[in-house]
NUKOLPA-231861 format. One record per atom (N, C-alpha, C): x, y, z. Coordinates in pm, whole numbers, plus 50000, padded with zeros to 5 digits. Example, Ala and Ser with C-alpha at 12.3 -4.5 7.8 and 13.67 -1.06 7.14 Angstrom:
BEGIN
513194943150780 512304955050780 513204967050780 512854977550708 513674989450714 512905000350787 
END
This chain:
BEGIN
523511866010439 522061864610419 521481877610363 520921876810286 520151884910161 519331893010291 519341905510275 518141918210397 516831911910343 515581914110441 514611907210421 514051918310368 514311936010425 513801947110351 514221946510219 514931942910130 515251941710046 514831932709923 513861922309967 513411907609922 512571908009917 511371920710000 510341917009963 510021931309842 510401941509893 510251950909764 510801946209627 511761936309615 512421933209495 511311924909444 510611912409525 509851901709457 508121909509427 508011922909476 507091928909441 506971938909335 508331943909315 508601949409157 508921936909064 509301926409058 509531918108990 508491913808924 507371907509075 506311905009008 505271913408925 505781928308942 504331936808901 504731938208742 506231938908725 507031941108622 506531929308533 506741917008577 506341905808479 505251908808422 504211911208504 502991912808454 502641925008368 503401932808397 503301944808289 503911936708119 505431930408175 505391924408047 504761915607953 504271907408011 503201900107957 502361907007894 501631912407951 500831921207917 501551929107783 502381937907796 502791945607675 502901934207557 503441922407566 503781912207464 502251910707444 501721904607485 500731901907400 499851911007322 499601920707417 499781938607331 499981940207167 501131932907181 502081938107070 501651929206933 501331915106946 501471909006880 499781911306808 498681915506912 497321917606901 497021922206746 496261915806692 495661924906519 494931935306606 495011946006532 494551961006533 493721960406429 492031971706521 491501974506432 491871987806390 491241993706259 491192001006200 490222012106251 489332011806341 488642019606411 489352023006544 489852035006558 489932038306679 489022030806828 487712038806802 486812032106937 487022018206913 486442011806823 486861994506848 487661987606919 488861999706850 490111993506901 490601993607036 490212008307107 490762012407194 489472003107340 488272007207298 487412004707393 486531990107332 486811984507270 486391968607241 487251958807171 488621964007221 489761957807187 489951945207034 489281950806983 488571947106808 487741936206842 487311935906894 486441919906969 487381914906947 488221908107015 489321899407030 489121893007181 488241895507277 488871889207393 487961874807400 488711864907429 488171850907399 487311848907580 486951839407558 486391837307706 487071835707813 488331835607833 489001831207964 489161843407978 489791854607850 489961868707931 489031876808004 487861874207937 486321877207926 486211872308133 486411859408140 486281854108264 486881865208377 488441865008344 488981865408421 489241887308446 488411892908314 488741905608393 487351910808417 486371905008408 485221909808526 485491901308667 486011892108685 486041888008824 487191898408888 488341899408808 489261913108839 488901926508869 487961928408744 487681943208812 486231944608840 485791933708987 485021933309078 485871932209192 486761924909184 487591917209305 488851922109304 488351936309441 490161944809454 489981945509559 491301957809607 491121958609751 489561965709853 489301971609778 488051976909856 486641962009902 486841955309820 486051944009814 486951933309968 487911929809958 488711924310042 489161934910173 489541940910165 489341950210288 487741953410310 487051957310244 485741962610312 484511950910377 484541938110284 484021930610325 484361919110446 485731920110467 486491910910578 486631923410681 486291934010700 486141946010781 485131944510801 483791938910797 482701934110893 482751924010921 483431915610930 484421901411007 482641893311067 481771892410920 480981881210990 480571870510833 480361862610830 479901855010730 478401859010647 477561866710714 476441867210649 476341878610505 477971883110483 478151895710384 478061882810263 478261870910269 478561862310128 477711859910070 476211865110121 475071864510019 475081873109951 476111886809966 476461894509817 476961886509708 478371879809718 478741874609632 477831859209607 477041850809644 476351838709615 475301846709538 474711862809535 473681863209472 474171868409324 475311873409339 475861879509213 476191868009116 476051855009104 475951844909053 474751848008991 473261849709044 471971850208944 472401864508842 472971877008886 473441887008826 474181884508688 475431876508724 476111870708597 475261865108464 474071854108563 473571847008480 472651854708390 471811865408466 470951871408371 471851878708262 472561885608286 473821893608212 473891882908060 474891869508113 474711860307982 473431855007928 472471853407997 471401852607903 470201856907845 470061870607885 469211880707891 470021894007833 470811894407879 471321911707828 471941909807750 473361899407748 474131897407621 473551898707505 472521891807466 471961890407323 471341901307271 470981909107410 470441922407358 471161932807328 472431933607429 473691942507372 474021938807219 474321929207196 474641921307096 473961929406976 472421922206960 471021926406871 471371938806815 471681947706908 471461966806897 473101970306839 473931965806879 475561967606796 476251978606939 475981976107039 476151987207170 477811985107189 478141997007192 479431998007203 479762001507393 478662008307423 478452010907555 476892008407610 476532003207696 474991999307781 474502014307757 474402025207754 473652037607758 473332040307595 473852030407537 473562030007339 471862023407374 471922009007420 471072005107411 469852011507462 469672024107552 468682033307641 468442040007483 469542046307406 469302052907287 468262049007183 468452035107147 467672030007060 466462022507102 465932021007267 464612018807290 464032032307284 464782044307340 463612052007407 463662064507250 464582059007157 464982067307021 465302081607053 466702085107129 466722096207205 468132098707213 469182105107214 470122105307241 470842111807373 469622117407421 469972129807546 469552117707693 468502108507653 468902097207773 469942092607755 470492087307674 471672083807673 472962089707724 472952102707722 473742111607718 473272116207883 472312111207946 472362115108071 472772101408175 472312092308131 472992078108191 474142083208191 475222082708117 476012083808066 476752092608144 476652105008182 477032113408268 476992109808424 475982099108458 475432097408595 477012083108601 476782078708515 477642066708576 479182072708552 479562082808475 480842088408470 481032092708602 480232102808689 480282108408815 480452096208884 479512086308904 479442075108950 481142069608981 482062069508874 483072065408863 484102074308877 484342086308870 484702094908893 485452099209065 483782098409119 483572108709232 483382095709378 483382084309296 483172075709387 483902064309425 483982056409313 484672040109288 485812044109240 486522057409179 487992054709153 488662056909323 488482071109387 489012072509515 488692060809604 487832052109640 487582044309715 488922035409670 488872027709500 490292018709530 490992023209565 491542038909546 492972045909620 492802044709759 491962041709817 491752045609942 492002036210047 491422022510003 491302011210020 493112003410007 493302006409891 494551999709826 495732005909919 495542019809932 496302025410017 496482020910127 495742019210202 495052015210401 495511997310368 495341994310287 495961976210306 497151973310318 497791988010213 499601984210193 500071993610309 499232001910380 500492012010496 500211998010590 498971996610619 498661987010765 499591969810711 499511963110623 500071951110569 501721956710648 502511967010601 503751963710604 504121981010765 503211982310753 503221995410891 504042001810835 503562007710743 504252021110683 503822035910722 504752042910782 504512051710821 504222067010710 503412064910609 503402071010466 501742076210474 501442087610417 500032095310412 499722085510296 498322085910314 497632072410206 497712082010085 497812092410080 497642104009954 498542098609869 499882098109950 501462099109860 500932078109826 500522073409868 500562056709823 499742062409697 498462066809728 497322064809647 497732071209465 498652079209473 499192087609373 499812080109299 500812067509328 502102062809312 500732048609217 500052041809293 499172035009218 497842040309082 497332054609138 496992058609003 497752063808917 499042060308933 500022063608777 500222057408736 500562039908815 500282027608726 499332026808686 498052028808711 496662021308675 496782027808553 497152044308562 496712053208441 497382045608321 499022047308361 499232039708242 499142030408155 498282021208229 498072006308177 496872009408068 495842022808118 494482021708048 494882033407925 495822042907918 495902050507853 497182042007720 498112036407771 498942028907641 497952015907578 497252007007666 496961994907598 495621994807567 494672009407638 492822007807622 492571990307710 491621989707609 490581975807667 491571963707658 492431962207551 492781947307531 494171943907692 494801958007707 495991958907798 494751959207964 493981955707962 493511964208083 493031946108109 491951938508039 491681925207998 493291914108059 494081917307967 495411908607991 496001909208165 495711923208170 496421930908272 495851917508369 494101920108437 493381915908469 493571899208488 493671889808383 493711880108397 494911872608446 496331880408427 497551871708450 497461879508622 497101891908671 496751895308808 495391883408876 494931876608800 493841870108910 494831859108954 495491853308889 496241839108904 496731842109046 497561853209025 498221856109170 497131860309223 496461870409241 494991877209354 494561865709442 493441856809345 492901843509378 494221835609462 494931834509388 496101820709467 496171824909631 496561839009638 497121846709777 496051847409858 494821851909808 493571853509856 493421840409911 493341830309859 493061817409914 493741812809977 495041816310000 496441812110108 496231817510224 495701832610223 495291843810336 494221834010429 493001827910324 492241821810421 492581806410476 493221801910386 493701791210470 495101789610585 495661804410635 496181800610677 495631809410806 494071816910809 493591821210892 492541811810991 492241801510852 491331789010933 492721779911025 493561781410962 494741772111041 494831782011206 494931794611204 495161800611331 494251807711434 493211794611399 492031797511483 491881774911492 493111771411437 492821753911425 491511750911369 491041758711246 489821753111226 488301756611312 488861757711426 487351757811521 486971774811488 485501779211524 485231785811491 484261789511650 484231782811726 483871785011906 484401796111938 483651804212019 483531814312097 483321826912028 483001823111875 482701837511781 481201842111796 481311850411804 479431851011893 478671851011725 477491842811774 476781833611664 476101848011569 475911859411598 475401868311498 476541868911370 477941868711379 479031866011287 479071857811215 478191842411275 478451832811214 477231828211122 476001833611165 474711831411091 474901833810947 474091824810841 473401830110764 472461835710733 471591837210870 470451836910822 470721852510921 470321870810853 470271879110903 468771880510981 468731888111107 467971892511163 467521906211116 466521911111188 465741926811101 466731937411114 467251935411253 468501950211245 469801943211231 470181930711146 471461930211097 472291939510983 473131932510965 473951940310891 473111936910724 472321927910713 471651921310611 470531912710657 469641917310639 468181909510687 467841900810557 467391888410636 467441879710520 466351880010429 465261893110479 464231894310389 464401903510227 465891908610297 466691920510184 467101911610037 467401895610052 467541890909967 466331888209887 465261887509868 464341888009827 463381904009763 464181913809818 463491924409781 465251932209662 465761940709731 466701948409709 467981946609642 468561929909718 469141923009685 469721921609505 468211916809471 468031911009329 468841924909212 467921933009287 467691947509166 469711947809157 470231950709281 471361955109306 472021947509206 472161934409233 473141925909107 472401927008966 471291927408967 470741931908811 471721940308749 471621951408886 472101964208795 473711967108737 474521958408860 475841959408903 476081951308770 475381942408722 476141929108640 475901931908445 474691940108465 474171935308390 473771951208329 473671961108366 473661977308315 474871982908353 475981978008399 477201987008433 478251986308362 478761999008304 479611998608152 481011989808228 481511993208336 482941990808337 482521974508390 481591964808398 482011950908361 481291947108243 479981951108158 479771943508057 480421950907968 481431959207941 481871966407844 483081953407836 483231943207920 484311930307836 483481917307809 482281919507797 481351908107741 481231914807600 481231929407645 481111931707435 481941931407360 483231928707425 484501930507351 484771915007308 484121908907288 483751892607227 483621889807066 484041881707015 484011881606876 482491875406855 481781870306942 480381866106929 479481862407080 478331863607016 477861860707144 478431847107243 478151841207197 478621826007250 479911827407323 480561828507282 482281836907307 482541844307474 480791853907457 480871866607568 480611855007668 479231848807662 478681838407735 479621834007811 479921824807732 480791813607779 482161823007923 482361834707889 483471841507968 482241848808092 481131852108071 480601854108196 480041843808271 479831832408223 479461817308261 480751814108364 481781817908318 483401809508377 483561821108495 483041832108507 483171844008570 482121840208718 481211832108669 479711828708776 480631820908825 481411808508756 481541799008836 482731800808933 483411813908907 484921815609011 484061820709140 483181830809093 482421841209217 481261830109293 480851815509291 480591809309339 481161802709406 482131796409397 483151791409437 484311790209501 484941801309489 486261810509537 485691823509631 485211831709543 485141847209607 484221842209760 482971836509786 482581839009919 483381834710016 484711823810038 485071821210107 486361832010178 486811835610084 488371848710099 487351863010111 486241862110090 486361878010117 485481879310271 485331867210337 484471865710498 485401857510582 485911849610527 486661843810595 487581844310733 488701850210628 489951861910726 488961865310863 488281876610775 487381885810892 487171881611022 486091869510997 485571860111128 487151853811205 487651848511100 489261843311211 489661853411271 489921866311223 490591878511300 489631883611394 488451876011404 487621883811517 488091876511664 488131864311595 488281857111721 490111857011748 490561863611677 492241859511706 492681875311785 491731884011694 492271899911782 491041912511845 489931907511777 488461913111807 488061922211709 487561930011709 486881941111641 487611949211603 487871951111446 489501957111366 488961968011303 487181963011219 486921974611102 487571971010963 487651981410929 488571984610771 489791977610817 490771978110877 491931974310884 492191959410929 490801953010947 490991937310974 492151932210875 491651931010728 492781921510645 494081925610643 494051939310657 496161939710640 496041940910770 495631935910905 496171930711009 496651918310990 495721907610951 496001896610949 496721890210858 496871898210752 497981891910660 499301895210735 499341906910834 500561913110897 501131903710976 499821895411016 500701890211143 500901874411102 499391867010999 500071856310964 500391851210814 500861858410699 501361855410620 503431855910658 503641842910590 504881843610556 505601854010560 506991856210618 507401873710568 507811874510462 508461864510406 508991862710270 508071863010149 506681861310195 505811863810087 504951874810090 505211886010168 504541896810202 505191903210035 506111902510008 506131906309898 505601907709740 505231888209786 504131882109669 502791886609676 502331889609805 500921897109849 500631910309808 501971915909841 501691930409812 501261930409681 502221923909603 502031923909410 500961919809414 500211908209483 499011904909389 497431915109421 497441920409552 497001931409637 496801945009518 498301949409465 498221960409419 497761957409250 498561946109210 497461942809079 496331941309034 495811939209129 493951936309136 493331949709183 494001959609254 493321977109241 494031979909087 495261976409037 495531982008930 494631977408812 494251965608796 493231959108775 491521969408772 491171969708837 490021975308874 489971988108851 490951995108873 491272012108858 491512013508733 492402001908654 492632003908513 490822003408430 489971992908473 488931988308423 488122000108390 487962011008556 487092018608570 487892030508470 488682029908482 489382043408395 488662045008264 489392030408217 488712028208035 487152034108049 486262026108089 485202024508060 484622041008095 484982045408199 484172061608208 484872068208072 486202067207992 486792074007935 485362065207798 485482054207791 484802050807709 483202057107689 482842059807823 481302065307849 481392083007801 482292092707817 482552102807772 482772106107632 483512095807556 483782096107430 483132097907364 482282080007384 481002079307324 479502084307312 479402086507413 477992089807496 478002105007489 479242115707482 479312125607519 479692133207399 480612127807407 481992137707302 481322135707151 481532124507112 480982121506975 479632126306926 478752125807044 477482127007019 477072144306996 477652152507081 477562165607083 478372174807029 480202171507041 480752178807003 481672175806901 482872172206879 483032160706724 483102146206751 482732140606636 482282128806589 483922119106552 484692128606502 485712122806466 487312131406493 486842130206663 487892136306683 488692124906701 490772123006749 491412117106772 491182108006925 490502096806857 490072088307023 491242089007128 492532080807082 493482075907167 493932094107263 494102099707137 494402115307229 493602119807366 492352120207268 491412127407398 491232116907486 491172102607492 490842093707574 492152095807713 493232099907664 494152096307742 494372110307837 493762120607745 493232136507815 492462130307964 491502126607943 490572122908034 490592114508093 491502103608112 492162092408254 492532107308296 493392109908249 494782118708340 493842128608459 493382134308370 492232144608465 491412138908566 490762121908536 489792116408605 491452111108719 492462107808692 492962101208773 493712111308884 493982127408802 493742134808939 492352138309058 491602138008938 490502139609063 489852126009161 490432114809110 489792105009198 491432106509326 492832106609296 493472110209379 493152121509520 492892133409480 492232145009535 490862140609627 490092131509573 489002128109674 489122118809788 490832109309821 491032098309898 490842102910024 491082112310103 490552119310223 489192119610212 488282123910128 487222124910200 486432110610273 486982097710206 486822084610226 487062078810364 488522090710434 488662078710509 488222078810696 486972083310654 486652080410809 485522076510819 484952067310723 483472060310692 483862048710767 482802047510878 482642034110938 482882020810879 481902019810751 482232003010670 482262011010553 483362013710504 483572014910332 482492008210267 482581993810258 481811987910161 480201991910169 479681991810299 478441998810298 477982007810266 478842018710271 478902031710207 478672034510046 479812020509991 479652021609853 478512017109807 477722003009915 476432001509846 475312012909887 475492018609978 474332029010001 474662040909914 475262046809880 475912054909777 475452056209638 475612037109589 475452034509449 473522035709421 473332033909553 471682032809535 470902049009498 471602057209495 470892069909419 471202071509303 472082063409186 471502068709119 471412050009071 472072038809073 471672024409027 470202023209013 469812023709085 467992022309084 466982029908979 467362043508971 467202050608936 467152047408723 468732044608755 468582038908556 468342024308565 468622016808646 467852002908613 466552003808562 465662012208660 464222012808581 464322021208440 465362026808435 465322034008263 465562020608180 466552012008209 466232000508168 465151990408112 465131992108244 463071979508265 462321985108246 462011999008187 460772006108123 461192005208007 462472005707955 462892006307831 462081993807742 462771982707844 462811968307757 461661961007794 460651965607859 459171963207930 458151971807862 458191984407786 457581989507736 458451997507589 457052000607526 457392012807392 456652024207421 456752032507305 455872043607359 456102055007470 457602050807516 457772056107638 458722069807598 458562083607640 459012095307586 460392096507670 461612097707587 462542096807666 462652111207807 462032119207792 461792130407895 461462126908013 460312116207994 459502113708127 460422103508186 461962098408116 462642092508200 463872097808251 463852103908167 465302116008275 464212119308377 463402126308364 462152133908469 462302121808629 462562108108539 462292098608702 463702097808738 464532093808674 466052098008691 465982106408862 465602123008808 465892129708890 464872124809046 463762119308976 462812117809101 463652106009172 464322097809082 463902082409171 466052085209313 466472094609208 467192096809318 466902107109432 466272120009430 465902122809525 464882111609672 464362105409548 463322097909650 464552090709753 465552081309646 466172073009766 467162076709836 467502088709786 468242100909900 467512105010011 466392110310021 465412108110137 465202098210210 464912086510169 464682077010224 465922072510316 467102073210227 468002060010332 469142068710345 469092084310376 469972092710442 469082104710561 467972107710480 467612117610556 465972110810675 465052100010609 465072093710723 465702088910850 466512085710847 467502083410961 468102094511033 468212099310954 468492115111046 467302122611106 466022118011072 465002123811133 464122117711218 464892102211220 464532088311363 465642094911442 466882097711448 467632103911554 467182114711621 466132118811538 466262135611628 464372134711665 463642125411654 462372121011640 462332108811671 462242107111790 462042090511845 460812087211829 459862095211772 458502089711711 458432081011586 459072090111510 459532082911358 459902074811345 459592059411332 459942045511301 461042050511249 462232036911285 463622036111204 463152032511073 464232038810935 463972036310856 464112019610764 463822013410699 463691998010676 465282002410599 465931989010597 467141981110546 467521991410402 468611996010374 468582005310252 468191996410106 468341981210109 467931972510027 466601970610003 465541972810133 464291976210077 463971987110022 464811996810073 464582005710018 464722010509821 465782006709797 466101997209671 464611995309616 464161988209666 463201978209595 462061985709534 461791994009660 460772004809702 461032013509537 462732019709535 462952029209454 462902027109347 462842020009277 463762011109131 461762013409084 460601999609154 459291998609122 458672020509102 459092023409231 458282036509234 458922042609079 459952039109040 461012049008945 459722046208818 459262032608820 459552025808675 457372033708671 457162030808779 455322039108772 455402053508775 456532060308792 456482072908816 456882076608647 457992071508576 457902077708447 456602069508380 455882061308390 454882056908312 453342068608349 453382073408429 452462083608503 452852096608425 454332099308396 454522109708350 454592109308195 454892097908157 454712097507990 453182097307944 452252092008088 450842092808000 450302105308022 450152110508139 449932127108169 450472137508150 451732141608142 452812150508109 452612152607936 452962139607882 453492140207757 452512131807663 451402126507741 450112125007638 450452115807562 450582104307587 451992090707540 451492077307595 450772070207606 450052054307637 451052044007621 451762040807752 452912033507701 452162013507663 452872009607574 452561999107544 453411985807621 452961974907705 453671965407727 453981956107664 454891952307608 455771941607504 455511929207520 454521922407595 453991911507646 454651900307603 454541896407406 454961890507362 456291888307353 457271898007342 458561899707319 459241896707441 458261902507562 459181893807712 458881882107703 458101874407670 457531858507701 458831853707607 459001857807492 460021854507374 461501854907455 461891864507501 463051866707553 463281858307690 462201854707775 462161850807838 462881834307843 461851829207763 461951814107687 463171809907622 463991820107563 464951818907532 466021820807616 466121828807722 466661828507884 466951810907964 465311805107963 465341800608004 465551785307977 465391783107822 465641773107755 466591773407650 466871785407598 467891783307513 469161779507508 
END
């Protein structure tokens, strides 16, 4: 009889291997453009809608998402993913056409040509590189790491895992750019999704279906004021968050632009709504709630408990592969796209124009993929990862969303007075939903501070009156509202 240590590392290089090949074949056979950037970071518009589909649901849906969200082991986290459905939708029918309109190779182009400026651009641009950098690459190492020691109880520092996966990821984004990262992505969901959905059905099987004796705050939809999600958050904070996540963030609409037409992009973020409706809320809450009631209160390490104890052993191997493809997935995504945000936004714009893309692009994974390695310790003793990442993203998300919605809501607007809110609208929500709370702990006078999602709401509106205050007083500038052109865009949103 074949060692079982032996069977499952083999069917997990096998499988990661296939998928690399695939991937390289189709690689190979791909028409090349003649433009470097095209080529490298909009894979010549070549990606049809299923790829389009299948590598924004990929590089949304990795381990930090599946560990962090089945690590609060209650059902009421799935109004993230049920709302990121309206996110998708505005994305295809609101932003697409406007990426489109302007010729945006990256979302911080389009800030360029409302506010006619290149230094907003060039500061977005920098905020979401850090963004990706300093935040969302170490978290997948971190995450990806903590699933595969706890999944198989490996007695290994998450450092030495986390290293061994950003050398795959690197390589995938530095040999193939956008089109290898896309392929990568889609032949990894087949397996992700399949396993993901095996995980939960064989967690509803070891609880028999019943869901008795899980204490009913786990099981609600409907959040209370000091839940983990108050259900008034969907209505305020909620919204802005998937606006921003879906629909201004380079590393997922940077594969709606890589479309040979609009219709094309559509149609692949349309097929993208309908998996994250459908599929994603059930596997990423699921597990959680069964493992509450099968072992109690786990944290971060709920899902590679429960895959530990009830997946197949023979397919711990198939898990691992589809587990580590979907961070390779996601890590590959985020790589491109900050390398893409530096190039473009940075390099070209300030220092040469026509330097060697593929060279310097592959300069800058390497460097970004040591320093997101180097930051996996500071990650790992955060109560809920995933909360962290949404309270995190909210200093500076909010912040350029309204550079956005002043952008495409008004003219007239001086690109100064919006870096100027930039800096305000993150200090503001750095105050608010870190250092309030620290000053209700030490001041039992001081009301607790409201839900960090209202707070959101609060930040994004104050952002968008605070540069309009400063473009008319500062800089002597009467911004104009586009009245007509939203009613136009609108109508076409909504009927076209």
């Amino acid at each position: 009889m074949i060692n079982d240590a032996f069977v499952q590392p083999a069917i997990f290089v096998g499988l990661t291997t296939l998928v690399a090949s695939l991937t390289w074949r189709h690689c190979r056979k791909a028409v090349r453009s003649q433009s470097d950037t095209k080529e490298y970071f909009l894979a010549n518009s070549g990606l049809n809608w299923m790829l389009i589909a299948g590598s924004i649901t990929l590089t949304n849906i990795n381990t930090d998402t599946m560990v962090g969200w089945n690590g609060n082991q209650m059902l009421l986290i799935t109004w993230w993913e049920f709302s990121a459905v309206i996110g998708l939708l505005l994305l295809a029918k609101v932003f697409v056409p406007i990426y489109y309109k302007y010729k945006c190779t990256t979302v911080t182009e389009l800030l360029e040509r409302r506010y006619s400026s290149k230094h907003i651009r060039a500061t977005v641009a920098s905020i979401f590189l850090l963004g990706d950098v300093l935040i969302f690459l170490p978290i997948m190492l971190y995450t990806s790491s903590l699933l595969i020691r706890t999944m198989f109880g490996l007695e290994v520092p998450l450092v030495a895992i986390a290293c061994v996966t950003a050398t795959v990821g690197a390589s995938y984004a530095i040999l193939g750019g956008l089109r290898a990262v896309a392929f990568c992505d889609t032949y990894n969901g087949v397996i992700v999704l399949g396993m993901a959905m095996l995980v939960t059905v064989l967690s509803l099987n070891a609880v028999h279906w019943n869901f008795s004796g899980i204490p009913a705050e786990r099981l609600t939809m409907i959040g209370g004021k000091d839940s983990l999600l108050p259900w008034q958050a969907l209505l305020t904070g909620m919204i802005f968050s998937q606006l921003y996540y879906w629909s201004t963030n380079q590393t997922i609409t940077q594969r709606a632009l890589a479309a040979p037409s609009i219709r094309e992009a559509q149609k692949g973020v349309y097929g993208a709504a309908v998996i994250r409706l459908l599929i994603i809320p059930p596997v990423i809450a699921i597990p959680g709630v069964c493992a509450f009631k099968l072992y109690g209160k786990l944290g971060d390490g709920t899902y590679g408990h429960i895959v530990h104890q009830l997946m197949p052993h023979w397919l711990l191997g198939v898990f691992a592969a589809a587990m580590f493809g979907a961070v390779i997935s996601s890590y590959t995504a985020t790589l491109n796209s900050s390398a893409t945000l530096y190039v473009c936004d940075l390099h070209q714009t300030y220092f040469n124009p026509s330097d060697r893309i593929r060279r310097l692009s592959t300069g800058l994974q390497i460097i970004f993929a040591l320093i997101s390695v180097s930051l996996v310790p500071a990650y790992m003793h955060a109560e809920s990862i995933i909360q962290l990442i949404q309270q995190l993203i909210g200093l500076f998300s909010m912040p350029i969303l309204a550079a956005f919605i002043t952008g495409l809501l008004f003219r007239n607007v001086d690109a100064r007075a919006v870096i100027a809110t930039i800096v305000f609208g993150a200090s503001l929500y750095g105050t608010m939903t870190f250092g309030w709370p620290a000053l209700h702990n030490h001041y039992a006078s001081i009301p607790a501070a409201p839900h960090f999602l209202h707070l959101m709401f609060v930040t994004v509106w104050a952002c968008v009156g605070f540069a309009l205050l400063i473009n008319r007083f500062i800089f002597g500038r009467r911004a104009e509202f586009e009245a007509a052109k939203i009613t136009r865009v609108l109508k076409e949103a909504l009927g076209g």
